[in-house]
DSSP file (Angstrom, degrees, kcal/mol; ACC not computed):
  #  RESIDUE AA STRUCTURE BP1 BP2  ACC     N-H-->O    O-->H-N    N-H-->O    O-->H-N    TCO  KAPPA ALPHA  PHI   PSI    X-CA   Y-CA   Z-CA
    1    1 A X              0   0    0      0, 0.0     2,-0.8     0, 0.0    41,-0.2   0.000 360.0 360.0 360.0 148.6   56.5   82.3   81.6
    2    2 A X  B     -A   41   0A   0     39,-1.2    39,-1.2     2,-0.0     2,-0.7  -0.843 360.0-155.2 -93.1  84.3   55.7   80.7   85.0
    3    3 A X        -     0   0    0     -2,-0.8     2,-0.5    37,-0.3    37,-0.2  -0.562  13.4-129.2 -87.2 127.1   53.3   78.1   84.1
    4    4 A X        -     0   0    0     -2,-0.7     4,-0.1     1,-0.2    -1,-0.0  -0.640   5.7-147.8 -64.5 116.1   51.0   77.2   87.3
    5    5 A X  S    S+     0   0    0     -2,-0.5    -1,-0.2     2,-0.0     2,-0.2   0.893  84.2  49.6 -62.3 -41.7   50.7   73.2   88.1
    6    6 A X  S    S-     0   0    0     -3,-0.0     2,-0.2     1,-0.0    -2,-0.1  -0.531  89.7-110.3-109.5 160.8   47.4   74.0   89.3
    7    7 A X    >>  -     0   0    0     -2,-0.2     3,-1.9     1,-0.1     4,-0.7  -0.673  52.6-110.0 -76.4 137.5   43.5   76.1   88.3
    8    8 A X  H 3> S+     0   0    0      1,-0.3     4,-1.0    -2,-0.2    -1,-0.1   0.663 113.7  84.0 -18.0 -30.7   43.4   79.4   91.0
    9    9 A X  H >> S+     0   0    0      2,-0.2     4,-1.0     1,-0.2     3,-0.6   0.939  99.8  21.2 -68.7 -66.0   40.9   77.6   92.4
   10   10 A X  H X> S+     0   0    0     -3,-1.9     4,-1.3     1,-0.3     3,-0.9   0.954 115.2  66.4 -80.5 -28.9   43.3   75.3   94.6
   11   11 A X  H 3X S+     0   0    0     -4,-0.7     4,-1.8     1,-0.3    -1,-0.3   0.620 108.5  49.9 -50.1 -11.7   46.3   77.7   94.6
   12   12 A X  H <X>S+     0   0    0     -4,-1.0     5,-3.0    -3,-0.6     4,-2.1   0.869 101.1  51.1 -59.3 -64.8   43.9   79.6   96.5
   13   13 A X  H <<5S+     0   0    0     -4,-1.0    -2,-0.3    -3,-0.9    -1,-0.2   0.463 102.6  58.3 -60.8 -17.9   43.0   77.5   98.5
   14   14 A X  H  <5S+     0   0    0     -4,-1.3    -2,-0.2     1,-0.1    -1,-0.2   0.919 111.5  52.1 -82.9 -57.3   46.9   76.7   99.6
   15   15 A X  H  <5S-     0   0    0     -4,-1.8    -2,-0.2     1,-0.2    -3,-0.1   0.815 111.0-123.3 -54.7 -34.1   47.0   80.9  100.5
   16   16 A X  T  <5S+     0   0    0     -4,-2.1     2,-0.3     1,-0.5    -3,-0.2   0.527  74.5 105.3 105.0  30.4   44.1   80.7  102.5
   17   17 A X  S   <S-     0   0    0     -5,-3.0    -1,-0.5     2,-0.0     2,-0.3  -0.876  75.7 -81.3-135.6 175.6   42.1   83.4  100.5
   18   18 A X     >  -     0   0    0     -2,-0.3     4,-2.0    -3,-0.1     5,-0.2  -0.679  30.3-119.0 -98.9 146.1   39.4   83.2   98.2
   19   19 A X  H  > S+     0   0    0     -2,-0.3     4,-1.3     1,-0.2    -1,-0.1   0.716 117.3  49.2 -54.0 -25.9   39.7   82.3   94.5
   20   20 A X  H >> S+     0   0    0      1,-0.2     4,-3.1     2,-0.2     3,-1.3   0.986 111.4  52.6 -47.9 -66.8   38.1   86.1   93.6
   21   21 A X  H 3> S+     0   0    0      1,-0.2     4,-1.7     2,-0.2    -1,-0.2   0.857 108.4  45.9 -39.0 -42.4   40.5   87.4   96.0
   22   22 A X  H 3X S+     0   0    0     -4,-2.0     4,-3.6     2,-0.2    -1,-0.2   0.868 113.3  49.8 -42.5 -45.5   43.4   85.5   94.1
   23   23 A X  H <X S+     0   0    0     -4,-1.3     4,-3.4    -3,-1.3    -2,-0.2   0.870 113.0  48.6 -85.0 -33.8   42.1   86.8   90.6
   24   24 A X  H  X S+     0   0    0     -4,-3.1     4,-1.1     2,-0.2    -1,-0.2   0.969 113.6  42.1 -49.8 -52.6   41.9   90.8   92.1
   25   25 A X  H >X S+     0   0    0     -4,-1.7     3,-2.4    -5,-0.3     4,-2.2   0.991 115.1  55.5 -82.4 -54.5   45.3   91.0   93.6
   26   26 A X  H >< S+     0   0    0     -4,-3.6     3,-1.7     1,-0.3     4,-0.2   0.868 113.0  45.8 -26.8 -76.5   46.8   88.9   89.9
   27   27 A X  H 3< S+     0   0    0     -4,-3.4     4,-0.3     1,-0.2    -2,-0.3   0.400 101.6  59.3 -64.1  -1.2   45.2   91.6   88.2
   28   28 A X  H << S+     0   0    0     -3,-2.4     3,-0.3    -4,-1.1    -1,-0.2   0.909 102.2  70.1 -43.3 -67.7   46.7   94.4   90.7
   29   29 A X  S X<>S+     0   0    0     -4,-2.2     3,-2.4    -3,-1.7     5,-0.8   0.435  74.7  67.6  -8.7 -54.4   49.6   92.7   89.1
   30   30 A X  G >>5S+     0   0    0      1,-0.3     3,-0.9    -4,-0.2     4,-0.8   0.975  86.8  79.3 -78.4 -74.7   49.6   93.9   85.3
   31   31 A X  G 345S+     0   0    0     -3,-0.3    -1,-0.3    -4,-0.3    -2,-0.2   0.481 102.0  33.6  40.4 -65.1   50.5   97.3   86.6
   32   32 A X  G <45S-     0   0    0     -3,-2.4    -1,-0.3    -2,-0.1    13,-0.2  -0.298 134.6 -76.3-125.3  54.0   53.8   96.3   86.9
   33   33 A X  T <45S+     0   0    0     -3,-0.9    11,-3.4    11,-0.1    12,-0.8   0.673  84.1 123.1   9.8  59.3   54.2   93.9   84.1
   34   34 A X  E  << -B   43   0A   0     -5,-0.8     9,-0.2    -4,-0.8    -2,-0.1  -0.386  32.6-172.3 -99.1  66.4   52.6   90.8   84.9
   35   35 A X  E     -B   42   0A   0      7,-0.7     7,-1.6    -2,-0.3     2,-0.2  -0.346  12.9-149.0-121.8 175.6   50.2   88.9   83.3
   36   36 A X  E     +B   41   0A   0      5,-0.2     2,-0.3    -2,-0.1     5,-0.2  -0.790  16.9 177.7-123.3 141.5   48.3   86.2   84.0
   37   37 A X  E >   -B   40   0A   0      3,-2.6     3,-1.4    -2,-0.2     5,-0.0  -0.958  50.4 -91.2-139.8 159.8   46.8   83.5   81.3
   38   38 A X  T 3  S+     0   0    0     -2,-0.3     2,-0.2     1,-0.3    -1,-0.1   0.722 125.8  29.9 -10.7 -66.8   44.9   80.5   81.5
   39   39 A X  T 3  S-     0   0    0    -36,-0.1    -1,-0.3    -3,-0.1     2,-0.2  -0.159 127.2 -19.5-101.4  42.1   48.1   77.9   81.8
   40   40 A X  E <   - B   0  37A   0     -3,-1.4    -3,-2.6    -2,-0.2     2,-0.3  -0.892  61.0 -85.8 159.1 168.8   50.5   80.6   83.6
   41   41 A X  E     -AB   2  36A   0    -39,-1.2     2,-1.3    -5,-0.2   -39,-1.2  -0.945  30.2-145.8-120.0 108.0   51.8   83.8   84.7
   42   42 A X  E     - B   0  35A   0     -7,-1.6     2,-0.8    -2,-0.3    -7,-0.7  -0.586  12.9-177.8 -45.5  80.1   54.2   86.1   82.6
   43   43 A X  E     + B   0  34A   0     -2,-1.3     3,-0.3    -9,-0.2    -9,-0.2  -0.629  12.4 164.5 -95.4 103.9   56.4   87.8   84.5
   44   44 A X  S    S+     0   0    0    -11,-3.4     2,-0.3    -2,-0.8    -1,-0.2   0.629  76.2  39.0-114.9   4.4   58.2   89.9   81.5
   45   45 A X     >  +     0   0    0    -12,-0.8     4,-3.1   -13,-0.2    -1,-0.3  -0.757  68.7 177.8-132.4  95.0   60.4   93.0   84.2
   46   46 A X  H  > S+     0   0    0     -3,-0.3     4,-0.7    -2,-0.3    -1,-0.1   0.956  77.5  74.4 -51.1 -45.4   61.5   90.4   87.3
   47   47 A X  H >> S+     0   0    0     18,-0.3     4,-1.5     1,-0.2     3,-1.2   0.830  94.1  39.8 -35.1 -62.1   62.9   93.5   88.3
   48   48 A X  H 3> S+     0   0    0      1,-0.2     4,-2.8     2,-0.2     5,-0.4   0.928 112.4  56.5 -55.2 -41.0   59.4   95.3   89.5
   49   49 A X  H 3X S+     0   0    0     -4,-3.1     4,-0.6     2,-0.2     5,-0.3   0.884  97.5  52.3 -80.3  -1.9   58.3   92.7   90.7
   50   50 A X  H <X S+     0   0    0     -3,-1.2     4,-1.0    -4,-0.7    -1,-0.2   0.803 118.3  53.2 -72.3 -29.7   61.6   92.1   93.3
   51   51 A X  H  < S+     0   0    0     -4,-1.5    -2,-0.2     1,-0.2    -1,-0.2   0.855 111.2  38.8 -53.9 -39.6   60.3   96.1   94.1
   52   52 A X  H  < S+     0   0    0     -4,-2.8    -2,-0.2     1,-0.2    -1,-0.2   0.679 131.6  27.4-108.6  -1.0   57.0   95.3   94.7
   53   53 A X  H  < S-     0   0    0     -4,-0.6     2,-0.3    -5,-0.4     4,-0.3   0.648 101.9-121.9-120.4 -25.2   57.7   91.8   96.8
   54   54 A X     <  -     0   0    0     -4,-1.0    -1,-0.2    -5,-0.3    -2,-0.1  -0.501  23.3 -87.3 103.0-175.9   61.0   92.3   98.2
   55   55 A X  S >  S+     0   0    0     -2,-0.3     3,-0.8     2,-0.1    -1,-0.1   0.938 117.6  60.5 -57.8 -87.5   64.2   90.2   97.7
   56   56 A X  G >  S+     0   0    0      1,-0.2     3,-1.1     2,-0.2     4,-0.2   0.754  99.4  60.4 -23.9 -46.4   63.7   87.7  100.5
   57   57 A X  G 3  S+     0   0    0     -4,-0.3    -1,-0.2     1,-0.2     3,-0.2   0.628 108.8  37.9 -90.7  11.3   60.6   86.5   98.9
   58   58 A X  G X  S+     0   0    0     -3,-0.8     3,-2.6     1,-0.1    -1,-0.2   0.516  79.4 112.8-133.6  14.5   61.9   85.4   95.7
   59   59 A X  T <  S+     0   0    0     -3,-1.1    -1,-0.1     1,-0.2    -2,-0.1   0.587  85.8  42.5 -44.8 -21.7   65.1   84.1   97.2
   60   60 A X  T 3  S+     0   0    0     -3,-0.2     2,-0.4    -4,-0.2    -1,-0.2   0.140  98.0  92.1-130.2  23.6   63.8   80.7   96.1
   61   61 A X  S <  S-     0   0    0     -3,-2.6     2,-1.5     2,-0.1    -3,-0.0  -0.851  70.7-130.9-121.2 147.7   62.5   81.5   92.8
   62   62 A X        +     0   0    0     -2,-0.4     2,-0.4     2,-0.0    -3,-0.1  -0.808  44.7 152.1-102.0 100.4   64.4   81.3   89.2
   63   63 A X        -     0   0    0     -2,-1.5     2,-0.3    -5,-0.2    -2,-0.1  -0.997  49.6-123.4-134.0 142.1   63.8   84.6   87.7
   64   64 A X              0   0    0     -2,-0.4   -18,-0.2     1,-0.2   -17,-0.1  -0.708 360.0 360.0 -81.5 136.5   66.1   86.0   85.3
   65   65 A X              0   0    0     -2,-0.3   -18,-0.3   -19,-0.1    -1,-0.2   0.356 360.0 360.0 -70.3 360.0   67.3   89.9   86.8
């Protein structure tokens, strides 16, 4: 699990989008096995999600293949 330092609220606020917006596109998410809980995000096939984000964008992220 990915546990989030912060509530949606400001991570939101870092993308520039609104927190609703945040909580839609998370819940886009579960789809491709992600899901999201109070203190974190599950990411339980790293794989889909290097499909659905690319390569490049997780270049700086520790997720197990």
């Amino acid at each position: 699990m990915v546990k989030l330092p912060f509530e949606k609220h400001p991570v939101a606020q870092y993308l520039g989008i609104q927190s609703e917006s945040l909580s839609r596109n998370l819940a886009k998410l579960k789809a491709h096995g992600i899901q999201t809980m109070a203190d974190g995000i599950d990411i339980s096939n790293p794989g889909a999600l290097r499909e659905i984000v690319g390569e490049e964008s997780l270049m700086l992220c520790d997720l197990p293949a």
